[in-house]
DSSP file (Angstrom, degrees, kcal/mol; ACC not computed):
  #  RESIDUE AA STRUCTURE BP1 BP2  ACC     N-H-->O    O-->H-N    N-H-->O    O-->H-N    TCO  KAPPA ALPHA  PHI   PSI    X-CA   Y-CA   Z-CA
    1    1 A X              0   0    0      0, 0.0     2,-0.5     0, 0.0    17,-0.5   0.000 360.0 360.0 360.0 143.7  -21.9   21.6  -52.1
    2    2 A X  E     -a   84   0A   0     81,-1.2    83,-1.9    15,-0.3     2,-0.3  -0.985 360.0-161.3-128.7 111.9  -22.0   17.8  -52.0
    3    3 A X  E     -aB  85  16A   0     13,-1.1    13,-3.8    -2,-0.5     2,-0.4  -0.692   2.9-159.8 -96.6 139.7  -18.4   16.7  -53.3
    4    4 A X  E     -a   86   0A   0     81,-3.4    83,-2.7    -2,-0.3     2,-0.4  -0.997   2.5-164.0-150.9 135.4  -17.7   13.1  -54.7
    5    5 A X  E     -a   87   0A   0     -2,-0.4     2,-0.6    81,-0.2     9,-0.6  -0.894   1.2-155.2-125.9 140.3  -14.8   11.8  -54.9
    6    6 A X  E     -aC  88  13A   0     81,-2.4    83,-3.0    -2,-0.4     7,-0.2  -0.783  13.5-170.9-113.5 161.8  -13.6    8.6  -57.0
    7    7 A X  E >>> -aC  89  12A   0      5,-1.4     3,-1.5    -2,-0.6     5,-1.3  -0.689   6.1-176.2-136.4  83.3  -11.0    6.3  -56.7
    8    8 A X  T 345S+     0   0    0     81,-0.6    82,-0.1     1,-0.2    59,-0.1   0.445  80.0  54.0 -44.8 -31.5  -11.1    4.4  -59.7
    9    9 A X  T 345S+     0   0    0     80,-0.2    -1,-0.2     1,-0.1    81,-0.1   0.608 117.3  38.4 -90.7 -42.4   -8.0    1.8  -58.8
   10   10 A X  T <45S-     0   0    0     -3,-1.5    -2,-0.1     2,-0.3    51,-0.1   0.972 107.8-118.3 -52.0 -84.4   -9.8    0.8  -55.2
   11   11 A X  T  <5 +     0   0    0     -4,-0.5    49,-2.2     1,-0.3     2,-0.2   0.315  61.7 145.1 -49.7 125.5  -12.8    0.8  -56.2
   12   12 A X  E   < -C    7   0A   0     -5,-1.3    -5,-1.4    47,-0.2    -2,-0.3  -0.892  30.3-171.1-143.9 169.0  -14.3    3.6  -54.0
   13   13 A X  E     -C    6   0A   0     45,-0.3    45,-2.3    -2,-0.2    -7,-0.2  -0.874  12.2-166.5-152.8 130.7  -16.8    6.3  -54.2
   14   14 A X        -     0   0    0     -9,-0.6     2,-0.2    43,-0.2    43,-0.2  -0.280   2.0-165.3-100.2-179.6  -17.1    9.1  -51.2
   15   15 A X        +     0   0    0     -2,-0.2    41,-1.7   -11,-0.1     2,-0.3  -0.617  17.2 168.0-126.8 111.8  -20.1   11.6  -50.8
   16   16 A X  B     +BD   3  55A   0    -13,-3.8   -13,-1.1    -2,-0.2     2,-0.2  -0.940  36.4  20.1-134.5 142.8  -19.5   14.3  -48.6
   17   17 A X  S    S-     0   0    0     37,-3.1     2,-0.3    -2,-0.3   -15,-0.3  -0.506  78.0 -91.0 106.9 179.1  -21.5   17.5  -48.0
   18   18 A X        -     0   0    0    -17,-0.5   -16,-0.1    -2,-0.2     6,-0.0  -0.929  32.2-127.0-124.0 122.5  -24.8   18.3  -48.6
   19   19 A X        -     0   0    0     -2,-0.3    -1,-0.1     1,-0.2   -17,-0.1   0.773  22.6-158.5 -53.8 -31.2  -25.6   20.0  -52.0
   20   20 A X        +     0   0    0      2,-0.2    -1,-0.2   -19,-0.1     4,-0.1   0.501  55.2 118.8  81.1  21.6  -27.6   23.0  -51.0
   21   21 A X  S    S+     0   0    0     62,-0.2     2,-0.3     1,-0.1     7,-0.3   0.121  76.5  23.8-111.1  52.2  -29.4   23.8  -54.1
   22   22 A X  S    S-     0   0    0      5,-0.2     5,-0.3     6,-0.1     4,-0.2  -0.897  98.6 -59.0 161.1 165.0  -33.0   23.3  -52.3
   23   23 A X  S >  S-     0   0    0     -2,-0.3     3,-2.8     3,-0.3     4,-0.1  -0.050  71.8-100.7 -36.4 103.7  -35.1   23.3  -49.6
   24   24 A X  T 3  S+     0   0    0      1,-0.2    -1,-0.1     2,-0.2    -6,-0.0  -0.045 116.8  23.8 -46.4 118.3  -33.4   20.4  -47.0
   25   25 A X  T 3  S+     0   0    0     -3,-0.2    -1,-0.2     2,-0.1    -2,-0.1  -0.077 129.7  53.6 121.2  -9.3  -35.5   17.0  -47.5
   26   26 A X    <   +     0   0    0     -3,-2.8     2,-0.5    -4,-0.2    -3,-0.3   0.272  65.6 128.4-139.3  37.0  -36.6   18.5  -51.3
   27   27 A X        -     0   0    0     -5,-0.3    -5,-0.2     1,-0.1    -8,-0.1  -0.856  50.3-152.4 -95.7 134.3  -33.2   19.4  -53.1
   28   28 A X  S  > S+     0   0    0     -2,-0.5     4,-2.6    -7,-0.3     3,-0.4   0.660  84.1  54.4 -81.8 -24.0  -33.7   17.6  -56.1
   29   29 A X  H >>>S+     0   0    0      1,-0.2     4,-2.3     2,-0.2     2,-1.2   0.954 108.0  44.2 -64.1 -79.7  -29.8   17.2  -56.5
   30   30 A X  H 345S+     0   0    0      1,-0.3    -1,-0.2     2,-0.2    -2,-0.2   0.416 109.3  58.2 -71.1  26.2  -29.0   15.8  -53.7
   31   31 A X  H 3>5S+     0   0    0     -2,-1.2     4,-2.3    -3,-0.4    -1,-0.3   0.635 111.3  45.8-105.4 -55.8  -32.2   13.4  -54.2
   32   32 A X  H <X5S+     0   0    0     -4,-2.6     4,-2.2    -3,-0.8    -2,-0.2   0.880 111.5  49.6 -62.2 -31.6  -30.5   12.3  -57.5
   33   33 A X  H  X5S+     0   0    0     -4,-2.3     4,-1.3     2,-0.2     5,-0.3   0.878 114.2  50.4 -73.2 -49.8  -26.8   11.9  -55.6
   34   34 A X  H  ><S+     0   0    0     -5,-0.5     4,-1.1     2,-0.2    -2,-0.2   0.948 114.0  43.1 -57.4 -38.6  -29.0    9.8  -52.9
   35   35 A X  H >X>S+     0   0    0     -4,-2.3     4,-2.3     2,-0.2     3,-1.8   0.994 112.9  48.6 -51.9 -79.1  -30.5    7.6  -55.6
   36   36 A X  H >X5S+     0   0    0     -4,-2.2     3,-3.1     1,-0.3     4,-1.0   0.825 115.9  52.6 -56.4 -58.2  -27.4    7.0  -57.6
   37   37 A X  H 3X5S+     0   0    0     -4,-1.3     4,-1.6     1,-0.4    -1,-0.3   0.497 104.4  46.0 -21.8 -43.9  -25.9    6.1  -54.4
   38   38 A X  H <X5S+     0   0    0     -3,-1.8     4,-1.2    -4,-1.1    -1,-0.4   0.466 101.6  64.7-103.3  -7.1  -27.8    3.9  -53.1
   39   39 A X  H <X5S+     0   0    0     -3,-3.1     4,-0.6    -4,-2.3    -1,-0.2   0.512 107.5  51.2 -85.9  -7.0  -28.1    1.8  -56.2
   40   40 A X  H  X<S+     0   0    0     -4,-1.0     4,-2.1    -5,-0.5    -2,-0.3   0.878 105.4  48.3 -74.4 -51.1  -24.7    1.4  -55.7
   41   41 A X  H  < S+     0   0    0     -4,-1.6     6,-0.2     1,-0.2    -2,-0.2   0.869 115.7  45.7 -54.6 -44.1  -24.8    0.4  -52.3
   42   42 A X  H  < S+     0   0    0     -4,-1.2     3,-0.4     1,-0.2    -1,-0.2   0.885 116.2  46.4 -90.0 -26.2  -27.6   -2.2  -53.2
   43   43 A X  H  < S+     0   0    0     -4,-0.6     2,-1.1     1,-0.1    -2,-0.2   0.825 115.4  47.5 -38.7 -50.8  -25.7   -3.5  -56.4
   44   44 A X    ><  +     0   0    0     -4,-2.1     3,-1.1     1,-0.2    -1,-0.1  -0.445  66.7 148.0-119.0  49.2  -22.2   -3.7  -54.4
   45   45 A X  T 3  S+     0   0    0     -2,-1.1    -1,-0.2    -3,-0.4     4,-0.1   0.628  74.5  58.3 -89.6  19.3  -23.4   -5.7  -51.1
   46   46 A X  T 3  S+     0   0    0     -3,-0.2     2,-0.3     2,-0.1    -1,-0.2   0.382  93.0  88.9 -72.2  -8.3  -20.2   -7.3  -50.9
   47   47 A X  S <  S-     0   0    0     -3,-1.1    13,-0.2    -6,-0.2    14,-0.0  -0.411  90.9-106.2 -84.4 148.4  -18.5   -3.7  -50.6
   48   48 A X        -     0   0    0     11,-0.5     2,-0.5    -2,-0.3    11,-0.5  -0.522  37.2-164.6 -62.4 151.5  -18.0   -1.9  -47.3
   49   49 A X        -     0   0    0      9,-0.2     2,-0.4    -4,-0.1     9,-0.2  -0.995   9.1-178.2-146.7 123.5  -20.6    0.6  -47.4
   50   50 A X  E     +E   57   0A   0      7,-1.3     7,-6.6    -2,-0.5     2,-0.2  -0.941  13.2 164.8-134.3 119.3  -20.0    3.6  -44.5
   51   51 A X  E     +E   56   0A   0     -2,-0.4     2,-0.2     5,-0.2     5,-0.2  -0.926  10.5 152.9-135.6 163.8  -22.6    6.1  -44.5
   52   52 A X  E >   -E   55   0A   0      3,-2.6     3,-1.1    -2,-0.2     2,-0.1  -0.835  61.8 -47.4-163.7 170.7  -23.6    9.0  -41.7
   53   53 A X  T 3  S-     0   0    0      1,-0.2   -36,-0.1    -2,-0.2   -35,-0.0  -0.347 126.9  -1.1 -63.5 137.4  -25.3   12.2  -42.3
   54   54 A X  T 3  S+     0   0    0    -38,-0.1   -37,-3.1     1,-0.1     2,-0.3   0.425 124.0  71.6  82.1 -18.9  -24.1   14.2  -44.9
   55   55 A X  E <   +DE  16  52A   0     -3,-1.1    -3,-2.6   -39,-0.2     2,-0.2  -1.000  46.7 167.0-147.9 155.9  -21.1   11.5  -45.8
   56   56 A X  E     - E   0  51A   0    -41,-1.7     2,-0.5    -2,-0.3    -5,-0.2  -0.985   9.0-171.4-159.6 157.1  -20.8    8.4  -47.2
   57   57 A X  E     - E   0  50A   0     -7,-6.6    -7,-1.3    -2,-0.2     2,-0.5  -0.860   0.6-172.1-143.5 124.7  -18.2    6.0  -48.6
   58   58 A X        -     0   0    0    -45,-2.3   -45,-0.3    -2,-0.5    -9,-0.2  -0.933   5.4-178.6-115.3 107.3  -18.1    2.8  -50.4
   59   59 A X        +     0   0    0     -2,-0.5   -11,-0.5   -11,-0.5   -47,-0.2  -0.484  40.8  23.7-117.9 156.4  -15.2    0.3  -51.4
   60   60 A X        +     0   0    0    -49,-2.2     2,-0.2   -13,-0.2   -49,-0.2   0.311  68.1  67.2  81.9 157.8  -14.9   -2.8  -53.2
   61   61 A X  S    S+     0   0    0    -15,-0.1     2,-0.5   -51,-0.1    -1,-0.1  -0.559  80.4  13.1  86.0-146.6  -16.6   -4.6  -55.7
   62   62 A X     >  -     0   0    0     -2,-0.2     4,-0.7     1,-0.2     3,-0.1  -0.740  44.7-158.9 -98.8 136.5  -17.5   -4.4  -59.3
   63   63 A X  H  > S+     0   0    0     -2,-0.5     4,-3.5     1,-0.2     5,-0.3   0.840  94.4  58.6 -67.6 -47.9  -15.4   -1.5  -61.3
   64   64 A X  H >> S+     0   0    0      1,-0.2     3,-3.9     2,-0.2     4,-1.3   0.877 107.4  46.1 -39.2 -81.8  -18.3   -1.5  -64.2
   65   65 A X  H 3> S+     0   0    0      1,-0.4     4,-1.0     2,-0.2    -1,-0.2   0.617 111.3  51.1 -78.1  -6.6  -21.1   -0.5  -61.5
   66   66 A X  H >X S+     0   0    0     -4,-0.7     4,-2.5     2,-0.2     3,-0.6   0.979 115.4  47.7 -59.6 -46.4  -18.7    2.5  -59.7
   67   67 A X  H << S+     0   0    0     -3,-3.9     4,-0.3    -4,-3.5    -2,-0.2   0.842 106.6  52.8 -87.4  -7.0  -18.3    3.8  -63.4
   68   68 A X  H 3X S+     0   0    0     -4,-1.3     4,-0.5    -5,-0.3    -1,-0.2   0.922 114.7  42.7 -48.6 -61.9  -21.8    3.6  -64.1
   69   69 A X  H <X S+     0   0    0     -4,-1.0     4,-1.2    -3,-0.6    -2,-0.2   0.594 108.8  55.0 -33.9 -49.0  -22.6    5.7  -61.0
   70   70 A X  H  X S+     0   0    0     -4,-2.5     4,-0.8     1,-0.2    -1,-0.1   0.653  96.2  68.7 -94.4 -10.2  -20.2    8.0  -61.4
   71   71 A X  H  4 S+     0   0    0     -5,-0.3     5,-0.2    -4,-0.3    -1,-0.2   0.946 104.6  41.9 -70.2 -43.0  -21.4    8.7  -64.9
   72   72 A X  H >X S+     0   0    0     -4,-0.5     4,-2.2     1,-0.3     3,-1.3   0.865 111.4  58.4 -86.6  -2.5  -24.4   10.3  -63.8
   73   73 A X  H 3X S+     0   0    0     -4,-1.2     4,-1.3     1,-0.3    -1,-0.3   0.850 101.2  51.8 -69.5  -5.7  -22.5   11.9  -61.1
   74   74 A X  H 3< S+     0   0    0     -4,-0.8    -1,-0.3     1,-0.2    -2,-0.2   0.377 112.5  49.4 -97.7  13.0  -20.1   13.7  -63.6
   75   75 A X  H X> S+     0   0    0     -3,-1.3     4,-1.6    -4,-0.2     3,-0.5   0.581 112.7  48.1-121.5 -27.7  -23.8   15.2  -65.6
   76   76 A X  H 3< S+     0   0    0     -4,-2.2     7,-0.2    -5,-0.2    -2,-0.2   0.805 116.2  43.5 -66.2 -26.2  -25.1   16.3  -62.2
   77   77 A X  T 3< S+     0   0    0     -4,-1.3    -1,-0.2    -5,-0.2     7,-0.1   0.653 117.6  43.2 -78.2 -20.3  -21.7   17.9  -61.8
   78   78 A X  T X4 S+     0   0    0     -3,-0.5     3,-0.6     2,-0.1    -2,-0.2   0.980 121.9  41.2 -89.2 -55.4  -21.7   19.2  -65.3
   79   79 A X  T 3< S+     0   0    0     -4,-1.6    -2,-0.2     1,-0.3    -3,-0.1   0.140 123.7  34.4-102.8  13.6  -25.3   20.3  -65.0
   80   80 A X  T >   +     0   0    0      4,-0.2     3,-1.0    -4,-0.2    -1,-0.3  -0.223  68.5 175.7-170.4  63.5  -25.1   21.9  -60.9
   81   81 A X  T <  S+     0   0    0     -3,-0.6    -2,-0.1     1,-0.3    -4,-0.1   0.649  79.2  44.5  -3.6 -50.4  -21.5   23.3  -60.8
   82   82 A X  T 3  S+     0   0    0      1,-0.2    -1,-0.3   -81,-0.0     3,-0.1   0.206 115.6  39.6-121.8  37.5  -22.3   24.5  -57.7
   83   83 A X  S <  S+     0   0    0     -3,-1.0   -81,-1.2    -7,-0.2     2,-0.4   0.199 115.7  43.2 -97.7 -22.8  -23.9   22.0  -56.2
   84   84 A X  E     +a    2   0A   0     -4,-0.3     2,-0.7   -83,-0.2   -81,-0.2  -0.967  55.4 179.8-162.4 120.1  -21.9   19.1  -57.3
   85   85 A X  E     -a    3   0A   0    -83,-1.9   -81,-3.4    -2,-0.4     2,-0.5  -0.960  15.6-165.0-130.8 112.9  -17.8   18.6  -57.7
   86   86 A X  E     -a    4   0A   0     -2,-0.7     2,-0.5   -83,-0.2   -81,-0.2  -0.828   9.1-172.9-114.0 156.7  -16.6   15.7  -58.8
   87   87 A X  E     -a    5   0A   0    -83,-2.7   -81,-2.4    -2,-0.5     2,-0.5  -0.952  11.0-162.6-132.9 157.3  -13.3   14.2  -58.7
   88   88 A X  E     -a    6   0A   0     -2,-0.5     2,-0.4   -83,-0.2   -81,-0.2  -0.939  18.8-147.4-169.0  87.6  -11.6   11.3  -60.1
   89   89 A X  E      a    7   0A   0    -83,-3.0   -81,-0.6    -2,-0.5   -80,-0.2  -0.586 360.0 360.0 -69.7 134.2   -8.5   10.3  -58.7
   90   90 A X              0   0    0     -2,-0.4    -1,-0.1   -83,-0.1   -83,-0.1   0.285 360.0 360.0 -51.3 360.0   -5.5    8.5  -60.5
């Protein structure tokens, strides 16, 4: 399960795990979590961007494009329950 966590206030946006709902290098989830990710990352290159296998975390920058991003994580979450937990911290 690939867990994402926000922090609305920061901005940051975590990724950690791997979703497991396919074949590693062709789960179509965690192909859509890499995507929206990384259009974050390339949107927000003022933000600190730390990534490694399997986690990744990104501060800073503009509030709009986290909540953009985070929209389609919360319909991958909606739509692969057990693949994808999101969370949205206060």
């Amino acid at each position: 399960m690939t867990r994402v966590v926000y922090e609305p206030k920061l901005p940051a946006l975590e990724f950690s795990g791997h979703a497991g709902a396919g074949i590693r290098g062709q789960d179509p989830v965690c192909a859509a979590l890499s995507i929206l990710l990384f259009t974050l990352c390339e949107g927000e290159q003022a933000a600190q961007i730390r990534l490694r296998d399997g986690w990744c975390r990104v501060r800073g920058g503009d509030r709009r494009s986290y909540e953009l991003i985070v929209g389609g994580c919360r319909l991958l979450a909606e739509n692969y329950p057990a693949a994808v937990k999101l969370e949205v911290r206060a």
